[in-house]
C-alpha positions as CSV (number, residue, x, y, z in Angstrom):
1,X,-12.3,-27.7,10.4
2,X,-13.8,-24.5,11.7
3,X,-16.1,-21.9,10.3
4,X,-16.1,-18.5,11.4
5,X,-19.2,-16.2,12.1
6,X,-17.4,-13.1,11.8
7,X,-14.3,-11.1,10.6
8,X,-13.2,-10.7,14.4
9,X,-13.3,-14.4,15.1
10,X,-12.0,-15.2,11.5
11,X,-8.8,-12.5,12.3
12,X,-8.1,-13.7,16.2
13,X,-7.7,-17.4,15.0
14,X,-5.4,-16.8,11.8
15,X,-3.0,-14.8,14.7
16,X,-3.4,-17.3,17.3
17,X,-3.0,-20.6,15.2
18,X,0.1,-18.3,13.1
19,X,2.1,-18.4,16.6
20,X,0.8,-22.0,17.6
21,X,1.3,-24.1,14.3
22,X,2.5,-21.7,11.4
23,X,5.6,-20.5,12.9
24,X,7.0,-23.6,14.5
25,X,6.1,-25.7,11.0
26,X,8.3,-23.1,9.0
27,X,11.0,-22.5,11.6
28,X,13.1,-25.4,10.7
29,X,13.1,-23.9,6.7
30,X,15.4,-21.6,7.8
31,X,18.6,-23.0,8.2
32,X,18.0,-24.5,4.1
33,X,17.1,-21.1,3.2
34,X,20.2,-19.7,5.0
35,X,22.1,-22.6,3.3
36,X,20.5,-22.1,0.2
37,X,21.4,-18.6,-0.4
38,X,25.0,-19.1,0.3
39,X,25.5,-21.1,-2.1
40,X,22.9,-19.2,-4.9
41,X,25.5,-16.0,-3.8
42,X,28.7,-17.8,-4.5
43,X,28.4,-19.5,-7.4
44,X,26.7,-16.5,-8.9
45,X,29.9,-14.5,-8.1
46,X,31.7,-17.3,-9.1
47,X,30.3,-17.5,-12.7
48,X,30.1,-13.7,-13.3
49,X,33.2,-13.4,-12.2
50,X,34.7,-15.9,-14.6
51,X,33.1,-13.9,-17.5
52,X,34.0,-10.4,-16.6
53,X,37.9,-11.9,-15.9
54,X,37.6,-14.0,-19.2
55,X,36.4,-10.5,-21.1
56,X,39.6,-8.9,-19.2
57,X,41.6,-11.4,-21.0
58,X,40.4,-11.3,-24.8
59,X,40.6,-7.5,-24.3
60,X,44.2,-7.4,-22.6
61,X,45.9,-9.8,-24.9
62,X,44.2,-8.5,-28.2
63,X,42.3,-11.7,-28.9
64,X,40.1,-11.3,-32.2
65,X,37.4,-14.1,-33.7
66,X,34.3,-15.1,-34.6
67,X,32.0,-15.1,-31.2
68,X,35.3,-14.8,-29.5
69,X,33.1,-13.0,-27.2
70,X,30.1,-15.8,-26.3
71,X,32.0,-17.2,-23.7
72,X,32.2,-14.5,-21.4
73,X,28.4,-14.3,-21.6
74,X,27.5,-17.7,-21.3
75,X,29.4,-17.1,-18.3
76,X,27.8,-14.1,-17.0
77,X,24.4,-15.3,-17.8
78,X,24.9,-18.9,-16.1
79,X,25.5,-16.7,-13.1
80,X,22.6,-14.9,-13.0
81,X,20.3,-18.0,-14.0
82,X,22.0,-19.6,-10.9
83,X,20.7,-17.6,-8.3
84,X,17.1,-17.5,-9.5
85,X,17.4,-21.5,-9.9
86,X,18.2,-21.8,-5.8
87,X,15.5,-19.2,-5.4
88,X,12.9,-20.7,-7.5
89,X,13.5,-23.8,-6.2
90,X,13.8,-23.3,-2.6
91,X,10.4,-20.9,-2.5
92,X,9.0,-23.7,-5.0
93,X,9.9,-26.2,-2.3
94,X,8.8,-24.0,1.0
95,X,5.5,-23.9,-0.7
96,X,4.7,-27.1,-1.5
97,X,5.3,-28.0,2.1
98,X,3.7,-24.9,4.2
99,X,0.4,-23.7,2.0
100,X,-1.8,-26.5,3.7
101,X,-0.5,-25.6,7.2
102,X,-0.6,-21.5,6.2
103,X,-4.7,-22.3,5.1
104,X,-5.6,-24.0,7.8
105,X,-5.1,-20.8,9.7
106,X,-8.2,-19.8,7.9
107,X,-10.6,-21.6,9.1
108,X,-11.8,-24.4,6.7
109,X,-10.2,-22.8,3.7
110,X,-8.2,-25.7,2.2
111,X,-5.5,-24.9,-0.5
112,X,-5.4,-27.1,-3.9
113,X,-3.6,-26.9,-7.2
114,X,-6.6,-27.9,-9.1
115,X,-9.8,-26.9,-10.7
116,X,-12.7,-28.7,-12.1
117,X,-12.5,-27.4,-15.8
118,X,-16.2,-27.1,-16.4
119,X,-16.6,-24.5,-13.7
120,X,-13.9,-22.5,-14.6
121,X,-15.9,-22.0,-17.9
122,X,-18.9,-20.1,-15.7
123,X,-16.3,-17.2,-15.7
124,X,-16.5,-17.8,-19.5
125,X,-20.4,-17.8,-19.7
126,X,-21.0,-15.2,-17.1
127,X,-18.7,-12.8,-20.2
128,X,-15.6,-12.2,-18.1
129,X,-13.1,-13.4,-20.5
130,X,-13.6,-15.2,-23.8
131,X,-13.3,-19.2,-24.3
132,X,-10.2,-21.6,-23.5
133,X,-9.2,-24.8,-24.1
134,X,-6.8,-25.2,-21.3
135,X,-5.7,-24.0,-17.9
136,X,-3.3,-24.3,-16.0
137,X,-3.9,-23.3,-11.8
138,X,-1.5,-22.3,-9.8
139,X,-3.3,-21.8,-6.8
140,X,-7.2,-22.7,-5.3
141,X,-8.5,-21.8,-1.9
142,X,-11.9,-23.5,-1.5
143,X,-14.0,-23.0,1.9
144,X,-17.0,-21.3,3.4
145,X,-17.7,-18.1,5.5
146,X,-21.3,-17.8,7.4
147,X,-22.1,-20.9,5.3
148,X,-21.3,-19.3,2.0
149,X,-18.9,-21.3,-0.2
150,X,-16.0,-19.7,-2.0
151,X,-13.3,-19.7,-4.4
152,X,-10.2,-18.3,-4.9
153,X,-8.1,-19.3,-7.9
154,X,-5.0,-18.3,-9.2
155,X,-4.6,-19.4,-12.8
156,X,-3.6,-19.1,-16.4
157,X,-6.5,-19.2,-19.1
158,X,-5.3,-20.8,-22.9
159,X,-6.6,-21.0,-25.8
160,X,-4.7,-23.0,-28.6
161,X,-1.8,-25.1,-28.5
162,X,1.9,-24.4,-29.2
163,X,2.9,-21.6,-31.6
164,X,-1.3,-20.9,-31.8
165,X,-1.6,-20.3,-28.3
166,X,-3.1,-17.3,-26.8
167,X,-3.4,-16.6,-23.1
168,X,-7.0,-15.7,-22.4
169,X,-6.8,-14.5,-19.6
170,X,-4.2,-14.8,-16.7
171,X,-5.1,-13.6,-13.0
172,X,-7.0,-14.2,-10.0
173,X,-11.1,-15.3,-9.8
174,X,-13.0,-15.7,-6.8
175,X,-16.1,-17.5,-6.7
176,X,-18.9,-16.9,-4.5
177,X,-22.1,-18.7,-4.2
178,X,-25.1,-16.3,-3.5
179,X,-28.6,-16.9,-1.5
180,X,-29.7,-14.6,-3.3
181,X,-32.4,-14.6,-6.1
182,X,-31.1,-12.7,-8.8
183,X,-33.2,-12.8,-12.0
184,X,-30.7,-10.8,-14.4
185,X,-27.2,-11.0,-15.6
186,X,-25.5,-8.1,-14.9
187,X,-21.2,-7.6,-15.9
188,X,-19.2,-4.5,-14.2
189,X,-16.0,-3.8,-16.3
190,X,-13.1,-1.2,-15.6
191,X,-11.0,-2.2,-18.7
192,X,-13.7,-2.0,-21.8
193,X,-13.2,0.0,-25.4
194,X,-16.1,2.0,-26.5
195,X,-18.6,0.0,-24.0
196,X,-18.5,-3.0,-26.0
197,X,-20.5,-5.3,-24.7
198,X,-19.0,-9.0,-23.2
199,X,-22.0,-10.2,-24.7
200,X,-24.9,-9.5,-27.2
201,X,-27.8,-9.9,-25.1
202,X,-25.8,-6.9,-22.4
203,X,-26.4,-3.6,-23.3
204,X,-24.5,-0.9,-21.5
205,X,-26.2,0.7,-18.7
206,X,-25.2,4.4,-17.2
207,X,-25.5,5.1,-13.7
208,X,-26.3,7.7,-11.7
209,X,-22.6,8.4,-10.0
210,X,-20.4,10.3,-12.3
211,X,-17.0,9.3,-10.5
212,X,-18.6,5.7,-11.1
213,X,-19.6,6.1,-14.8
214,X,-15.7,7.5,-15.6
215,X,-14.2,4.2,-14.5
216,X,-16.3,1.5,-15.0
217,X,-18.8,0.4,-18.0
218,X,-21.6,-1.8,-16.9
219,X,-23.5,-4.2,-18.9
220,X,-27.0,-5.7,-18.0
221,X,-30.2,-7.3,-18.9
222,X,-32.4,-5.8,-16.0
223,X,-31.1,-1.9,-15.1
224,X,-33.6,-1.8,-12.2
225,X,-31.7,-5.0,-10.5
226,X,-28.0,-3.5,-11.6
227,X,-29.0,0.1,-10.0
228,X,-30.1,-2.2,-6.8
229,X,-26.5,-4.0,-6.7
230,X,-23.9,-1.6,-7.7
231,X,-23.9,1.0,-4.7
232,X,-21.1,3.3,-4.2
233,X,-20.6,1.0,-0.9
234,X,-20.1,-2.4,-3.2
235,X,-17.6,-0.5,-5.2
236,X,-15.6,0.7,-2.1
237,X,-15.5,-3.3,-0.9
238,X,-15.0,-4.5,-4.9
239,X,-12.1,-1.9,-4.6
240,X,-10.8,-3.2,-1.3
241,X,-10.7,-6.9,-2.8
242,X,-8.5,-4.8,-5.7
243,X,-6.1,-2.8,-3.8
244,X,-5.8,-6.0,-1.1
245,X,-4.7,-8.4,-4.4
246,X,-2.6,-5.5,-5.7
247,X,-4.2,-5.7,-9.2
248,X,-4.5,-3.5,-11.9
249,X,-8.1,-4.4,-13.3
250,X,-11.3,-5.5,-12.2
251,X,-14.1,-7.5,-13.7
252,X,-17.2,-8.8,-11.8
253,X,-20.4,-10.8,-12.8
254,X,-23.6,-11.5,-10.9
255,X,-24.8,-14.5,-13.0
256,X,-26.8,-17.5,-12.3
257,X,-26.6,-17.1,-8.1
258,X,-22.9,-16.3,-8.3
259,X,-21.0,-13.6,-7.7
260,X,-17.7,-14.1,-10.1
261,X,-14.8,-11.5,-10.2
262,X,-11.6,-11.7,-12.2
263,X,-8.9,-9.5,-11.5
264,X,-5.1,-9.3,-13.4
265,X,-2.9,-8.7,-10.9
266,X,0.7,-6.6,-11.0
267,X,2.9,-9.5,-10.1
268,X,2.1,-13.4,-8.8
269,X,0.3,-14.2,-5.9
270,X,0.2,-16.3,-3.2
271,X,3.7,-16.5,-3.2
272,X,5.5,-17.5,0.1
273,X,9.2,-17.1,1.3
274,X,11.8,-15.6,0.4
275,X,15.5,-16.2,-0.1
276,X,16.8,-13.5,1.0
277,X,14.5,-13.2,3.7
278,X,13.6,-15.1,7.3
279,X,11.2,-17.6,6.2
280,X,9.2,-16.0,9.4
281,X,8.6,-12.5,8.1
282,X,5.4,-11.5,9.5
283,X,4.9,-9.6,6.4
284,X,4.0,-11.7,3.9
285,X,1.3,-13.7,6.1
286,X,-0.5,-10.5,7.0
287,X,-1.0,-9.8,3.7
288,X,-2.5,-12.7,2.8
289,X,-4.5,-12.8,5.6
290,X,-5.6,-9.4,4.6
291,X,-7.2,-10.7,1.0
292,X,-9.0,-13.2,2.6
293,X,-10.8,-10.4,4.9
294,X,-11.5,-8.3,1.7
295,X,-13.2,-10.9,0.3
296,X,-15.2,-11.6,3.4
297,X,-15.9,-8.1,4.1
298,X,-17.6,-8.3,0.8
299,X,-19.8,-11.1,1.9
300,X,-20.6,-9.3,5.2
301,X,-21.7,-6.3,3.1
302,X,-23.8,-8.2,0.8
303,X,-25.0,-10.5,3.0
304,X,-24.5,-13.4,1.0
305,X,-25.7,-15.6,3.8
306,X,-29.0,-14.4,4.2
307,X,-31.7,-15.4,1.6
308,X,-33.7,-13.0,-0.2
309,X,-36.0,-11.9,-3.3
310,X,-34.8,-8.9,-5.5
């Protein structure tokens, strides 16, 4: 599979191979998705209808009991639960059958539904979010840009079992291997209480931007290294890589020659298809292929590929 050299190349391919193979692999969805939302529409009418005319009926002829009324609502609330069945199964379905065709139009980004365990647990080490014992991944893009490897998971973080369970964390991370030598460990927050540190061996660091210092805490073991790194310029790409994921916080870590950012987005991601939309809808592909280009833009900046001392 091919690598790209740069965002123009990376962009011109993901249009031309989205006409050429994308289009005509998800073209013959349609007529199931057409198909399938007829029948998600009428039987949801159906079975709300049944309740509201069954709650017409108690109420007309006076009809008085215990849970008299539970009917009605099982009713009512088998007909909602209908449509988001065919929906959730159909976009379930389209999915399963189109991601590997819909990353291939990236280049040599290939699209997984799992994750090697132990490296999950560098976010863990590198003080992003706290330890798990399970995970459970919804979605991994793994490939390489100007030779530098990266990772894109979409997952749920657990610690505990049953009743005991606690969701650690629950969002997007992106891994990105570095050429770079950095010596210290340094964590950029947006979401911390009273700078507390991820980790006892981080002490907070202030910067010299003010619009910086009001919305992000930054913990380091080497200031001189975290002044170097965190540029007004890396926060304007860090921010792109946020606004392009549509999430709501942002965590990074340089730690160990990786660059590892976490981010809690405001609704799932990676999601393709619609039910009550053509199964062609430019839309949704742009977006993604937007993220993608965040995240290599950020590469570009920092130039990832190139080796060098700090």
């Amino acid at each position: 599979m091919q690598e790209f050299d740069d965002l123009n190349t990376f962009k011109r391919n993901f249009y031309e191979k989205y006409h050429k193979v994308l289009v005509p692999a998800i073209r013959g969805f349609e007529n199931e998705r057409k198909n399938k939302l007829f029948w998600a529409i009428f039987w949801t009418i159906v079975l709300i209808g049944l309740g509201i005319a069954y709650f017409w009926f108690i109420i007309a002829f006076n009809i008085k009991g215990k849970r008299v009324e539970e009917p009605g609502i099982y009713l009512i609330g088998f007909g909602i639960g209908t449509y988001w069945i065919h929906k959730k199964a159909f976009e379930s379905k389209l999915k399963s059958k189109i991601m590997h065709v819909v990353s291939s139009c990236f280049g040599n980004m290939v699209w997984s539904q799992s994750y090697p365990f132990e490296k999950s647990e560098n976010f863990v080490s590198a003080g992003l979010f706290t330890e798990f014992t399970r995970q459970i991944i919804d979605d991994r893009f793994i490939g390489t840009y100007k030779g530098v490897p990266i990772d894109i998971i979409e997952a749920e973080y657990i610690r505990g079992s049953g009743k005991n369970s606690t969701t650690v964390f629950k969002g997007l991370c992106i891994k990105l291997d570095m050429n770079k030598n950095f010596k210290g460990h340094t964590v950029l927050m947006e979401d911390t209480m009273f700078h507390k540190s991820p980790l006892s061996h981080l002490r907070h660091t202030e910067l010299e931007d003010i619009k910086f210092e009001k919305r992000y805490d930054v913990f380091t073991d080497d200031e001189v290294e975290a002044r170097y790194i965190l540029t007004p310029t890396f926060m304007e790409k860090l921010a792109g890589i946020k606004m392009a994921f549509r999430c709501k916080a942002v965590r990074c870590a340089f730690y160990q020659g990786q660059l590892l950012i976490a981010m809690k987005p405001t609704k799932d991601l990676f999601s393709l298809g619609s039910l009550v939309k053509p199964v062609t809808d430019t839309k949704q592909f742009q977006q993604l292929c937007n993220q993608f280009v965040s995240v290599l833009n950020l590469i570009d900046y920092l130039k990832l590929d190139k080796q060098a001392v700090l």
